[in-house]
PDB file as gemmi writes it, atoms N, CA and C in Angstrom:
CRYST1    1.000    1.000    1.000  90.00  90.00  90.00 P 1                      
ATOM      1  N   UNK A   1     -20.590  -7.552  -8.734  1.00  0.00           N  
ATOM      2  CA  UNK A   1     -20.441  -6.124  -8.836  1.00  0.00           C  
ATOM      3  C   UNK A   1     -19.376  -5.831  -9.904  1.00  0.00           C  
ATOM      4  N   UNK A   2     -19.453  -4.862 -10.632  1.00  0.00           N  
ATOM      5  CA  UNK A   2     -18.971  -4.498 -12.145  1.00  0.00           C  
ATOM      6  C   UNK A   2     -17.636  -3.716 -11.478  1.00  0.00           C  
ATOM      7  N   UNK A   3     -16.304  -3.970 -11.830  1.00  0.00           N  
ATOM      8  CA  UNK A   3     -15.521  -3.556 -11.332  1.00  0.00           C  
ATOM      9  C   UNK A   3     -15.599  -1.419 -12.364  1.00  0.00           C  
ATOM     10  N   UNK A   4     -15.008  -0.625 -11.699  1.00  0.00           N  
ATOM     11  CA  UNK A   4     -14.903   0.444 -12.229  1.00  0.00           C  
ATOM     12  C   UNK A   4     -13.599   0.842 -12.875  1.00  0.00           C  
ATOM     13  N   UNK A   5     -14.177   1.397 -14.156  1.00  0.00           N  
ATOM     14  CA  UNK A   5     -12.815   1.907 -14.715  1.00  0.00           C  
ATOM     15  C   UNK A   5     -12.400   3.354 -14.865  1.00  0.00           C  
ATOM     16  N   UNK A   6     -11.367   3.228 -15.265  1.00  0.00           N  
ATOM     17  CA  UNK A   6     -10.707   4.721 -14.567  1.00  0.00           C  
ATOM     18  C   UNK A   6     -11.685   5.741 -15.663  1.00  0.00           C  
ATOM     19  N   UNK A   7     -12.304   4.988 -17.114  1.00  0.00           N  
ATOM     20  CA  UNK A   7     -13.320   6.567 -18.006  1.00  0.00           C  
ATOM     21  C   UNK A   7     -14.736   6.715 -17.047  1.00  0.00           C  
ATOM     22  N   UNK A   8     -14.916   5.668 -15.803  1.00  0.00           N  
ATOM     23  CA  UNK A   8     -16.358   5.736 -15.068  1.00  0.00           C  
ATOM     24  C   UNK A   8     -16.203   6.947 -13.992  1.00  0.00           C  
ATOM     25  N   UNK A   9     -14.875   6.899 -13.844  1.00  0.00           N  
ATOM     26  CA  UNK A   9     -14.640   7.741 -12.513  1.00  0.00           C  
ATOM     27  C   UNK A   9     -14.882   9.472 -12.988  1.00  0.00           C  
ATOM     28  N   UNK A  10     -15.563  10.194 -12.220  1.00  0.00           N  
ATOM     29  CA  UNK A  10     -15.929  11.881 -12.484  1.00  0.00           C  
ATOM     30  C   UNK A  10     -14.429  12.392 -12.210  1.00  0.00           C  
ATOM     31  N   UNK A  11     -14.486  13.296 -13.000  1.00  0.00           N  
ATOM     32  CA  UNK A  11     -13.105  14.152 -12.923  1.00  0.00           C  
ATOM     33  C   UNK A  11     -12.221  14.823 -11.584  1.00  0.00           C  
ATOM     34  N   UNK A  12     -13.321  14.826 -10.243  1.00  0.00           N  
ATOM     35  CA  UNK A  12     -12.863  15.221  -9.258  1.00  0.00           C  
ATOM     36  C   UNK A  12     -12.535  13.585  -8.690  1.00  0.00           C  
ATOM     37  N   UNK A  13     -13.062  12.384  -9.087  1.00  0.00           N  
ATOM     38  CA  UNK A  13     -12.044  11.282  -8.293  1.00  0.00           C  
ATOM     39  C   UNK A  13     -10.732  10.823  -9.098  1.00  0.00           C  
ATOM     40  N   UNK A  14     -11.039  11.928 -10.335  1.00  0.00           N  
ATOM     41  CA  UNK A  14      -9.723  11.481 -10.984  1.00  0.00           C  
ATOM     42  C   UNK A  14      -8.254  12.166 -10.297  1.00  0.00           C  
ATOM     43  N   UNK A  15      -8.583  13.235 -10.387  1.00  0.00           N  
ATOM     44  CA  UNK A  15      -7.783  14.264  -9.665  1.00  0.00           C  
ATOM     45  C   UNK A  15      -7.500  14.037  -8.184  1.00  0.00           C  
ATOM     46  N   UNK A  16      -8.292  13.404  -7.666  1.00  0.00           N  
ATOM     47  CA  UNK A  16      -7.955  13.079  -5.946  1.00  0.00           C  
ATOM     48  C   UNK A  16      -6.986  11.637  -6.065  1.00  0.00           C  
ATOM     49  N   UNK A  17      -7.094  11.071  -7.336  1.00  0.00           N  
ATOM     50  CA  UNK A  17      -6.199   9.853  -7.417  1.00  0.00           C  
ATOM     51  C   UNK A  17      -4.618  10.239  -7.953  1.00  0.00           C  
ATOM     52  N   UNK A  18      -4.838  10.990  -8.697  1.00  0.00           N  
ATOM     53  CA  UNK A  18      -3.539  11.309  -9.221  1.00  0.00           C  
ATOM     54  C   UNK A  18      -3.007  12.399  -8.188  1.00  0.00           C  
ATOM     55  N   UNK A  19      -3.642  12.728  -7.298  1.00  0.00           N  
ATOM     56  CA  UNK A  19      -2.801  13.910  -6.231  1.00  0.00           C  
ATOM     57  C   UNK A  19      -2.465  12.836  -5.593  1.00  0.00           C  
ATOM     58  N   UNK A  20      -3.031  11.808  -5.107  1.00  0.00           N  
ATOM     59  CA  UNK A  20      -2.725  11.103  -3.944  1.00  0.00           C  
ATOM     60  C   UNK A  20      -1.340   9.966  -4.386  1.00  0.00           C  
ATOM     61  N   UNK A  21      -1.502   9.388  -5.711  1.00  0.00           N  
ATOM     62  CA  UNK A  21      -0.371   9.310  -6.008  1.00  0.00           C  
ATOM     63  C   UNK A  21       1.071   9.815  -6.190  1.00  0.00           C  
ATOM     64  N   UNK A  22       1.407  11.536  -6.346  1.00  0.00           N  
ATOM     65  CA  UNK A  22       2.209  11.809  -6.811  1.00  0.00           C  
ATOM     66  C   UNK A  22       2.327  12.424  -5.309  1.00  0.00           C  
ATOM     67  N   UNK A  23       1.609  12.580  -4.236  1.00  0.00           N  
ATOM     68  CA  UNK A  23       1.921  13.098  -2.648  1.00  0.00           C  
ATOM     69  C   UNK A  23       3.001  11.917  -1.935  1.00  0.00           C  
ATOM     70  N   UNK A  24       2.315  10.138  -2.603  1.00  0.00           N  
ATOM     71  CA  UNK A  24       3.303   9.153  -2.338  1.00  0.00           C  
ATOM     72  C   UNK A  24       4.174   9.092  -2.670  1.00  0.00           C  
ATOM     73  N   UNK A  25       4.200   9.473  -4.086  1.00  0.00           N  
ATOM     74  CA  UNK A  25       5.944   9.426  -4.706  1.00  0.00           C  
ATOM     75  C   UNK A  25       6.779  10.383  -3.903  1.00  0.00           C  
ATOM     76  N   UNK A  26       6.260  11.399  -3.355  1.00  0.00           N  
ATOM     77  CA  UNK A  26       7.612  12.679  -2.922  1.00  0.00           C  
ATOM     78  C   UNK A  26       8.027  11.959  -2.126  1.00  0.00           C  
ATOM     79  N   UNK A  27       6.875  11.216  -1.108  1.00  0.00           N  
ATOM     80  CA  UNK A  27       7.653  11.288   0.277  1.00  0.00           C  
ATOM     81  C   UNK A  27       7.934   9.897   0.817  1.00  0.00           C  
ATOM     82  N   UNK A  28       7.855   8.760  -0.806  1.00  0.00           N  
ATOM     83  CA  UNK A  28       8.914   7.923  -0.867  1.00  0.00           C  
ATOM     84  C   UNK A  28       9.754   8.255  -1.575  1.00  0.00           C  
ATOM     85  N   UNK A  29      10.542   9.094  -2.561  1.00  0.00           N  
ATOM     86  CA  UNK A  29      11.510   9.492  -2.733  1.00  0.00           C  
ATOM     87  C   UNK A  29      12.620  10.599  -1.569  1.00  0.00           C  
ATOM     88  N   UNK A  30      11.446  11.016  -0.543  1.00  0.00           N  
ATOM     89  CA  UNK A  30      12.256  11.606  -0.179  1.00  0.00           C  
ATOM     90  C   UNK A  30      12.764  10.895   1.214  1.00  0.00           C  
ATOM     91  N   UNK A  31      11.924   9.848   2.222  1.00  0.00           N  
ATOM     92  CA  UNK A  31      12.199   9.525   2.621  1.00  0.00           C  
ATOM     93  C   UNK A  31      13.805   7.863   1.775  1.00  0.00           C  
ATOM     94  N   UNK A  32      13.510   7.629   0.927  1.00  0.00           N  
ATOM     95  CA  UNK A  32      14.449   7.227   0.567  1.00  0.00           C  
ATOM     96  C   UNK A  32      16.162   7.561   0.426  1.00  0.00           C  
ATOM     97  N   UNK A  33      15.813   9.009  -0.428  1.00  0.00           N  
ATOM     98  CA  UNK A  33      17.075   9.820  -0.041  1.00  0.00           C  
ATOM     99  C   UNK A  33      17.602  10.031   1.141  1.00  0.00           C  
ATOM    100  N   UNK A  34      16.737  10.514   2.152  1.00  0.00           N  
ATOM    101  CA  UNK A  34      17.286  10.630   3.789  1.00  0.00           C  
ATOM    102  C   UNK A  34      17.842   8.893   3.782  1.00  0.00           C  
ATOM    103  N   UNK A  35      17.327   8.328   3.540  1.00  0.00           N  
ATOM    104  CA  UNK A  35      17.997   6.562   4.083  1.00  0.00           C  
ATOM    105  C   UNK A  35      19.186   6.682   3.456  1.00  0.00           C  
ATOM    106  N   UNK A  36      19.263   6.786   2.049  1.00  0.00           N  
ATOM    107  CA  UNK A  36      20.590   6.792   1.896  1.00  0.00           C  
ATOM    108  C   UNK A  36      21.917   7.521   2.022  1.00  0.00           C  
ATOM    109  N   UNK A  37      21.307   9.039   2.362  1.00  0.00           N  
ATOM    110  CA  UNK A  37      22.460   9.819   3.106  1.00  0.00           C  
ATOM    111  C   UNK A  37      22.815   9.620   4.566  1.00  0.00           C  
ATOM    112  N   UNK A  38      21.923   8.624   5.022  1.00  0.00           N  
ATOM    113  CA  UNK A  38      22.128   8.677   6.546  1.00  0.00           C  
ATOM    114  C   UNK A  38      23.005   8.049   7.036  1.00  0.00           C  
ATOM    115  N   UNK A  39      23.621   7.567   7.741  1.00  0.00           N  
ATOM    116  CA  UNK A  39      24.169   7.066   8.495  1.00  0.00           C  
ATOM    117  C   UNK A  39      23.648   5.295   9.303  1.00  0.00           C  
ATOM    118  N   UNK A  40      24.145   4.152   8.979  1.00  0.00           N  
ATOM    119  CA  UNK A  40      23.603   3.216   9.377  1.00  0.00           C  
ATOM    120  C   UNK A  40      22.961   3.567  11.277  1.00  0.00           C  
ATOM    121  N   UNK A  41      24.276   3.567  11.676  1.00  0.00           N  
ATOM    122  CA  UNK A  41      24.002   3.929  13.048  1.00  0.00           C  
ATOM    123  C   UNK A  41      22.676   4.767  13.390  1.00  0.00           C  
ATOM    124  N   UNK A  42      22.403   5.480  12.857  1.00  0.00           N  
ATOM    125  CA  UNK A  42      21.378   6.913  12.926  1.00  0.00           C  
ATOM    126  C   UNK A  42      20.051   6.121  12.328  1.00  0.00           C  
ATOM    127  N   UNK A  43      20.250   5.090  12.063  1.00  0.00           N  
ATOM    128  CA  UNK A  43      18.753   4.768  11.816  1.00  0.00           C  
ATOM    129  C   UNK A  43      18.116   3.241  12.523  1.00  0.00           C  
ATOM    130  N   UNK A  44      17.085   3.481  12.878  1.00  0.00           N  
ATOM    131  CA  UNK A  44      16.497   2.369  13.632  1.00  0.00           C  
ATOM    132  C   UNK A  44      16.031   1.047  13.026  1.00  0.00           C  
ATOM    133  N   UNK A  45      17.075  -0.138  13.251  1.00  0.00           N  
ATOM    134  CA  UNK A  45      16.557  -1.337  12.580  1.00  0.00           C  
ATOM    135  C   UNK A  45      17.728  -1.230  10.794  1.00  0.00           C  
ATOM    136  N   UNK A  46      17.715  -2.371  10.212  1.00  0.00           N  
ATOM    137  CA  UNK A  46      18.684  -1.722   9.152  1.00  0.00           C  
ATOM    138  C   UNK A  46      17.926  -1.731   7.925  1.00  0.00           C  
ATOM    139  N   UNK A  47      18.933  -0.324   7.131  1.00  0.00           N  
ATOM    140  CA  UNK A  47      18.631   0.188   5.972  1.00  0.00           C  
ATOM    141  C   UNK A  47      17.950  -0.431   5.066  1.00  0.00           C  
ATOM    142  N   UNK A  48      18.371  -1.915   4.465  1.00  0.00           N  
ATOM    143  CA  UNK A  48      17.846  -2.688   3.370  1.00  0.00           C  
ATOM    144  C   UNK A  48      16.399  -2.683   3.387  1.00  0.00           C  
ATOM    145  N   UNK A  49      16.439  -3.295   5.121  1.00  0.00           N  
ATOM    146  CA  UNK A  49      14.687  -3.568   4.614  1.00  0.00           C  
ATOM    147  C   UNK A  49      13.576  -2.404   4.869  1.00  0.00           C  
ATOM    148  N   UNK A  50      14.445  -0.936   5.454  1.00  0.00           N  
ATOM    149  CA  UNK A  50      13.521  -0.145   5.493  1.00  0.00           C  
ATOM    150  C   UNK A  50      13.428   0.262   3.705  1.00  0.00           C  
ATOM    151  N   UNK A  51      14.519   0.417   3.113  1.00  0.00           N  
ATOM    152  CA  UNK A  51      14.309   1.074   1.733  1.00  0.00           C  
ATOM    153  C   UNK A  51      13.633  -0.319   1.383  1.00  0.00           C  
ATOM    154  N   UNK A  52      13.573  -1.291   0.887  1.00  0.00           N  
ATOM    155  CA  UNK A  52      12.777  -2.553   0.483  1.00  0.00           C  
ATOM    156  C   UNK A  52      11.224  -1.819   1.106  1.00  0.00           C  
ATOM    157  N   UNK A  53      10.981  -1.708   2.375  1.00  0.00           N  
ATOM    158  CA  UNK A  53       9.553  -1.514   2.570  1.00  0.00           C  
ATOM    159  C   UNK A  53       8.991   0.028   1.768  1.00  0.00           C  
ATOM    160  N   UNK A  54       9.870   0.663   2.317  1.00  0.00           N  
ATOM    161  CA  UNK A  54       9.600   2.123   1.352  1.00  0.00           C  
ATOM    162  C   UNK A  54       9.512   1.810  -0.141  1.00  0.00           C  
ATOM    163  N   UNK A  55      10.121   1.441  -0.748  1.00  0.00           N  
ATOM    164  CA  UNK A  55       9.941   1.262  -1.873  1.00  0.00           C  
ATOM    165  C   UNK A  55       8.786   0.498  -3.093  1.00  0.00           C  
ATOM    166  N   UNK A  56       8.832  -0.446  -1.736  1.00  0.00           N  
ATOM    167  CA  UNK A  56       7.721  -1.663  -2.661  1.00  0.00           C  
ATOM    168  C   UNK A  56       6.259  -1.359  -2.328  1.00  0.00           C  
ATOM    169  N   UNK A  57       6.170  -1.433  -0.719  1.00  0.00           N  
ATOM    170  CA  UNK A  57       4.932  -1.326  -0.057  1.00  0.00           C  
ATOM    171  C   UNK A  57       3.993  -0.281  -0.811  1.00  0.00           C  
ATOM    172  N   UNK A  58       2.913  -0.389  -0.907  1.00  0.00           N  
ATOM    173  CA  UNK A  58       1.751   0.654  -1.635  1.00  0.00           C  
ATOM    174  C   UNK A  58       1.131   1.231  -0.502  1.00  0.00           C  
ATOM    175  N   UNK A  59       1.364   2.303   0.413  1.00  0.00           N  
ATOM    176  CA  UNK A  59       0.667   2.463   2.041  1.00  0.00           C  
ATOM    177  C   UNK A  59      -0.105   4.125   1.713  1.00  0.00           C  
ATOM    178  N   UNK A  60      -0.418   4.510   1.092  1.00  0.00           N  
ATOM    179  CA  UNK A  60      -0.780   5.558   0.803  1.00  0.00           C  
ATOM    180  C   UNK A  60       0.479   6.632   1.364  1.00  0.00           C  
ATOM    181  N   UNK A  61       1.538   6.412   1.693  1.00  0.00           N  
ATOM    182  CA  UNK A  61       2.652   7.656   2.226  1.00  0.00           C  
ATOM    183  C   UNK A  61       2.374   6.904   3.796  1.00  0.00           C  
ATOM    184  N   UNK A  62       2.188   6.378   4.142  1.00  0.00           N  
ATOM    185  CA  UNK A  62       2.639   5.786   5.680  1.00  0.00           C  
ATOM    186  C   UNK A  62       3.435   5.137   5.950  1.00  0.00           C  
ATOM    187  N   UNK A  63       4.112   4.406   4.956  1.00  0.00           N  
ATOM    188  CA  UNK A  63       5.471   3.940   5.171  1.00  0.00           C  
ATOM    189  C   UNK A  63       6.505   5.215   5.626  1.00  0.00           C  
ATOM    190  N   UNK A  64       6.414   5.566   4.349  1.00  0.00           N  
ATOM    191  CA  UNK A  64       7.213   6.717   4.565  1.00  0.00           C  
ATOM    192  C   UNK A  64       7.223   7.772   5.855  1.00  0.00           C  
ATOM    193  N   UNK A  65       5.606   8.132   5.964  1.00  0.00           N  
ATOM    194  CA  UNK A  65       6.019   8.697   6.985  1.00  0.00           C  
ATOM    195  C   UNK A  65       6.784   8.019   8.439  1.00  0.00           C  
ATOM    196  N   UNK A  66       6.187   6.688   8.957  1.00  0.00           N  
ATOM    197  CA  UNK A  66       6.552   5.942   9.292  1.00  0.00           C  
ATOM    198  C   UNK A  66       8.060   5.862   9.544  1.00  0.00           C  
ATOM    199  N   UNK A  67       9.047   6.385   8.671  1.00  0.00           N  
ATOM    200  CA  UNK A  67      10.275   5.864   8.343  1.00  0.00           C  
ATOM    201  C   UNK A  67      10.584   7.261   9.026  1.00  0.00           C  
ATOM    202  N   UNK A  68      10.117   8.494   8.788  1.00  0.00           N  
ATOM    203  CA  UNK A  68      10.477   9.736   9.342  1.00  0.00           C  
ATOM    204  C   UNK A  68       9.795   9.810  10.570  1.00  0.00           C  
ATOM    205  N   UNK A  69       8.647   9.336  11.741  1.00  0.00           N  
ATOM    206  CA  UNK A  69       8.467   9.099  12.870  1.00  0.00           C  
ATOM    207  C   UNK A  69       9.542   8.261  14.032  1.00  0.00           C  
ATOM    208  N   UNK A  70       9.479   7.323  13.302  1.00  0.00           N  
ATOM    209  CA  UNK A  70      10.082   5.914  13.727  1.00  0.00           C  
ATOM    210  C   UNK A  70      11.325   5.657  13.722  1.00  0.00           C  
ATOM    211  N   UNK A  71      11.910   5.486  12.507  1.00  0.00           N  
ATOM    212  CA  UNK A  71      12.860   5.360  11.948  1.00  0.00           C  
ATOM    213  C   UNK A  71      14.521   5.722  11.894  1.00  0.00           C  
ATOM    214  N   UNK A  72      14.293   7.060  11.947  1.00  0.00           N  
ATOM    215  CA  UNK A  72      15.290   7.520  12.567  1.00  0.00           C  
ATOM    216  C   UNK A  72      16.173   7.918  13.826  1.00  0.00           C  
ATOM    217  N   UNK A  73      17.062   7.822  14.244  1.00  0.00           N  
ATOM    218  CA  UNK A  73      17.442   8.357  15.281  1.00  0.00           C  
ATOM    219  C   UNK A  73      17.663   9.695  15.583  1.00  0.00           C  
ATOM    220  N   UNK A  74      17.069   9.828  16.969  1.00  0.00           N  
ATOM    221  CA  UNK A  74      17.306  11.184  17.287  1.00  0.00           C  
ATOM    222  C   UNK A  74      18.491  11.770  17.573  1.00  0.00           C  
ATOM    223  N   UNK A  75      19.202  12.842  17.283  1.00  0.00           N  
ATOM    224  CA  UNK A  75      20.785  13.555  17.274  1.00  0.00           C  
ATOM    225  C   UNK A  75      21.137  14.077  19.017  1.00  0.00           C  
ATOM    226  N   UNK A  76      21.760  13.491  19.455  1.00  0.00           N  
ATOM    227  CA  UNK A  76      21.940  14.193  20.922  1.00  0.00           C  
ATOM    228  C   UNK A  76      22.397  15.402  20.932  1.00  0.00           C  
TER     229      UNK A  76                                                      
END                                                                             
């Protein structure tokens, strides 16, 4: 099977690729920022390897969200 290249793809899967990319970047940048203003204590499991997974991992934004489900601790 002929792999596809990005001039094969119609203009609406182009656009659903580049939204879906730049929806990942916010909300690994933004979950990143929250990691680093936070507080070690306040977060579940430690910092390094959550920003290491946020950062590297390719999850379509489920890391990230992940990191804002999970991740944090809740404020009493």
């Amino acid at each position: 099977m002929a792999r596809r290249r990005w001039r094969d793809l119609s203009e609406g899967q182009r656009r659903l690729i580049v939204l879906g990319a730049a929806v990942e970047a916010v909300l690994k940048i933004a979950a990143l920022v929250d990691l680093r203003r936070r507080p070690a204590t306040a977060v579940r499991g430690r910092k390094w390897i959550w920003g290491t997974v946020i950062a590297l991992a390719n999850s379509v934004g489920l890391v990230p969200i992940g990191y804002f489900l999970f991740g944090r601790r809740k404020p009493f």
